[in-house]
C-alpha positions in Angstrom: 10.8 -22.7 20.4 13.9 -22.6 17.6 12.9 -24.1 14.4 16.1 -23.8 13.4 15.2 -22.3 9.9 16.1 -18.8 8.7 15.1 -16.3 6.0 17.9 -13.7 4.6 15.7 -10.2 3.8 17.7 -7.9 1.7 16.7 -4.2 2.5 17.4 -2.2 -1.1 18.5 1.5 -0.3 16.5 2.2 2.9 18.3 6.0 3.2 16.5 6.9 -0.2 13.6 4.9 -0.2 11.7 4.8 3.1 8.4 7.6 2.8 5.6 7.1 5.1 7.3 4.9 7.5 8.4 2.1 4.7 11.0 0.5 6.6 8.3 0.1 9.2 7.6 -2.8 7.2 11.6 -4.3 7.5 10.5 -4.7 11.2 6.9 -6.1 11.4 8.5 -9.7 9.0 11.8 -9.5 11.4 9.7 -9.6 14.6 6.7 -12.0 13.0 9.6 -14.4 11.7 11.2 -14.1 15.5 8.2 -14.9 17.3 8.0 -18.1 15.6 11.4 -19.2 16.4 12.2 -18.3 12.7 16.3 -17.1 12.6 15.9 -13.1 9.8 18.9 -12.0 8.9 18.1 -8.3 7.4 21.2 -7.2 4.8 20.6 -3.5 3.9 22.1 -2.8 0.5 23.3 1.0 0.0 24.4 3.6 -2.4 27.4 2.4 -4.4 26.9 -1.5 -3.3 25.6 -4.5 -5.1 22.8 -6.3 -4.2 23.6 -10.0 -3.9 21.0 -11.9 -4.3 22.2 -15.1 -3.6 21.3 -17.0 -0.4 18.4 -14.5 0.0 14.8 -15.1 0.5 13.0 -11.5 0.3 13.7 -8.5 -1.2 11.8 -5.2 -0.2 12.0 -2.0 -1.9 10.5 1.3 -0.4 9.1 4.3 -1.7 10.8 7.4 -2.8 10.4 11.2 -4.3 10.9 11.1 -7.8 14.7 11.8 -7.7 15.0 9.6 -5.2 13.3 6.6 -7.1 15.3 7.6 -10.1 18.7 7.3 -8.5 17.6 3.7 -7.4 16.2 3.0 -11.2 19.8 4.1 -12.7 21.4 1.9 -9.8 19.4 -1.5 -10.1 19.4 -1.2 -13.9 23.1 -2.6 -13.3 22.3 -5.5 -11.6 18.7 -6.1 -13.5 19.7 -9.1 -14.9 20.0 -11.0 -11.3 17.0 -9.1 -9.6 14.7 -11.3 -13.2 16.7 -14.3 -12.4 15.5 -13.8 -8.6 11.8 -13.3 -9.3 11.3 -16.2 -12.0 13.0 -18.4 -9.4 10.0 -17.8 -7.1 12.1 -14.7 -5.2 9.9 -13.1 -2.6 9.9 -9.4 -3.3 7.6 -6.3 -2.4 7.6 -2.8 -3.4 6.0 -0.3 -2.3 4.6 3.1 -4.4 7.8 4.4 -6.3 9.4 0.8 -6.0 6.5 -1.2 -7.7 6.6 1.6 -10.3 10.2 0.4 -10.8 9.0 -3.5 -11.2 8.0 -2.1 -14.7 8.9 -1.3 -18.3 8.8 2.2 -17.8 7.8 5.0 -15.9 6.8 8.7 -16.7 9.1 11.1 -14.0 8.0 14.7 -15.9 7.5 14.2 -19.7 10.6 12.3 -19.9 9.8 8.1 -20.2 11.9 6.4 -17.3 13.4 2.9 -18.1 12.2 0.7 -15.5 13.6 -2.9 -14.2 10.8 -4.9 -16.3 10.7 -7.7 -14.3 6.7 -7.7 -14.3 4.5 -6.6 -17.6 3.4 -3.3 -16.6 3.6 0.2 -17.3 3.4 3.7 -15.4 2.3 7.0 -16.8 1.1 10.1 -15.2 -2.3 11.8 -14.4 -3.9 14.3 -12.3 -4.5 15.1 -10.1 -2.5 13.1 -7.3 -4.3 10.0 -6.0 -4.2 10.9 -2.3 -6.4 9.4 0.9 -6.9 6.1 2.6 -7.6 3.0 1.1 -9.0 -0.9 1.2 -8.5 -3.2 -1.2 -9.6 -6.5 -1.0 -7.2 -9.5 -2.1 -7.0 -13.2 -1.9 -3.5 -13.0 -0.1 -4.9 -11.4 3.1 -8.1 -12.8 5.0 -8.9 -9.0 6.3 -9.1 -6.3 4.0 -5.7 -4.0 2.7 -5.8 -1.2 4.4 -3.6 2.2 4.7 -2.3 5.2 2.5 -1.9 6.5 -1.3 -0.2 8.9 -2.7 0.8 9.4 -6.1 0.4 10.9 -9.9 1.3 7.7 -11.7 -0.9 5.4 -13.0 0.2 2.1 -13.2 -1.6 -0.2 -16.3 -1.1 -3.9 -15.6 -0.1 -6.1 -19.0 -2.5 -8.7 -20.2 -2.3 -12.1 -17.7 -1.0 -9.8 -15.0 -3.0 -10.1 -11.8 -3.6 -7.2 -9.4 -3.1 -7.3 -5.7 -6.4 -6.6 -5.1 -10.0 -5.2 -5.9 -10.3 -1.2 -4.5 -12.6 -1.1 -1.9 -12.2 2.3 -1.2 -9.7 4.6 -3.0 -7.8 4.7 -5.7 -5.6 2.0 -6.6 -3.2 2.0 -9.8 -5.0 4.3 -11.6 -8.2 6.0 -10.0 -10.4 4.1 -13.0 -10.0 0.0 -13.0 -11.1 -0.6 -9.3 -7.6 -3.2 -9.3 -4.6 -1.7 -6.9 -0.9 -3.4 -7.2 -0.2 -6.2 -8.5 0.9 -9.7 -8.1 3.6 -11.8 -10.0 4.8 -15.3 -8.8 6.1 -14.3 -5.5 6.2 -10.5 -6.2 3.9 -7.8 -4.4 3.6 -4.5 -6.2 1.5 -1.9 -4.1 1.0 1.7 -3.9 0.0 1.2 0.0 2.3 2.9 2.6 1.7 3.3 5.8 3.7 1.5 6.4 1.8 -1.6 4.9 2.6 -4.6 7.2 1.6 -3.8 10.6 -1.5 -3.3 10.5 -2.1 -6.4 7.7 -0.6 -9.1 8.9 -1.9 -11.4 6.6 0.1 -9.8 3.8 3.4 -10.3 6.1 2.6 -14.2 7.0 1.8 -14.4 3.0 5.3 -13.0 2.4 6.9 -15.0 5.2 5.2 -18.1 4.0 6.5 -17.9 0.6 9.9 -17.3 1.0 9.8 -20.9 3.5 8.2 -22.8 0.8 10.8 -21.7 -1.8 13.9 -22.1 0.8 12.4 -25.1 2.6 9.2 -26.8 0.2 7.1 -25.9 3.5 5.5 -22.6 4.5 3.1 -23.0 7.0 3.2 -21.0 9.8 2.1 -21.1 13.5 -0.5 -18.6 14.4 0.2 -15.5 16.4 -2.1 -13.6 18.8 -2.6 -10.4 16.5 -5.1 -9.0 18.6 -3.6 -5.8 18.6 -2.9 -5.8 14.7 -6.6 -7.0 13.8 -8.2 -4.0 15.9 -5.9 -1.3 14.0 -7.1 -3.0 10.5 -10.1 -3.3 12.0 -10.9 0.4 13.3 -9.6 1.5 9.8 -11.7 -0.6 7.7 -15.1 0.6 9.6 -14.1 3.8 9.7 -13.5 4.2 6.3 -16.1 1.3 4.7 -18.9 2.7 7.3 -19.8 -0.1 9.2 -17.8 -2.6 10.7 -18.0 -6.8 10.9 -18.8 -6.7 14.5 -21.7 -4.8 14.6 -20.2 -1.1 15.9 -20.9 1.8 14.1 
């Protein structure tokens, strides 16, 4: 049945910045907002266009190669200024691998130190080797485990009062060392996790969804869906990578 509320998710340069199947995640929060009568208008913002941010609810931005992700950089540098006004208003924004890296102060692309957008305290240098496999990661936004794939050389150091995502179950996370992966800033999500992330964690989409309602609407709950079919993939992934899994099968 209609509710008769919408959400406005702005798409950020989806022919640079879409590895692993990123925009995957575009159409797990159209079709979980749709399924609950919930109006998603996706805008995708291109080369050579400005973002405008107002009237919208969620922002995502993928993951690219490092030219890629430093095309985007020099591009949203422009238009920093309203992407900061849009977080500290309680924005709803994820990025994924070489757009979380962007989220912060800088970033090392070769030896050269890459401005980033600075709109959460953190910091990305390089490190080898490359952080590459599956991974879990355990956070207070989802009720199952994180689960998917990492690749990367940066390490990403989180500034003081900054939370992370999540605790690394299995993996790597930001930086192979701390056991923390991504991080988490009023309404932003920073994660190295592709995959894509969303379909098979659909706690982290409802989270994502539910926060963009409260800020538009002072109300995010959300009706439950039958994710049957998401819960097994998390599920299968989780035991085969943990070992053993939380219905008794081995």
């Amino acid at each position: 049945m209609a509710s008769g509320r919408s959400l406005r998710v702005l798409h950020l340069y989806p022919e640079l910045l879409n590895l692993y199947g990123d925009s995957g995640n575009i159409l797990v929060l159209r079709k979980r907002m749709e399924w609950r009568g919930l109006a998603c208008d996706v805008r995708e913002v291109h080369m050579g266009e400005r973002a405008t941010l107002a009237g919208t609810d969620l922002v995502f931005i993928g993951g690219g190669s490092d030219r890629e992700q430093r095309i985007v950089c020099d591009e949203l540098l422009a238009q920093r200024r309203e992407l900061a006004s849009f977080v500290e208003d309680g924005g709803v924004l994820l990025a994924v691998c070489g757009g979380y890296q962007l989220l912060g102060h800088s970033y090392l692309m070769g030896e050269e130190k890459v401005r980033g957008l600075s709109l959460v305290d953190l910091y990305t240098d390089r490190g080898s080797p490359r952080l590459i496999g599956n991974v879990v990661v355990e956070s207070r936004i989802a009720p199952q485990p994180i689960v998917g794939y990492e690749n990367h050389g940066g390490r990403t150091h989180l500034g003081k009062g900054v939370e992370s995502l999540g605790r690394v179950l299995r993996g790597h996370g930001n930086d192979g060392l701390s056991g923390e992966e991504g991080c988490l800033y009023r309404n932003v999500v920073g994660t190295y996790v592709h995959g894509p992330l969303l379909p098979k964690n659909p706690g982290v989409a409802d989270w994502l969804i539910a926060r963009a309602l409260e800020r538009r609407y002072g109300t995010g709950e959300l009706e439950p869906l039958d994710d049957a079919d998401e819960l097994a993939a998390n599920e299968t992934m989780r035991a085969r990578l943990l070992g053993t899994s939380r219905f008794g099968r081995h």
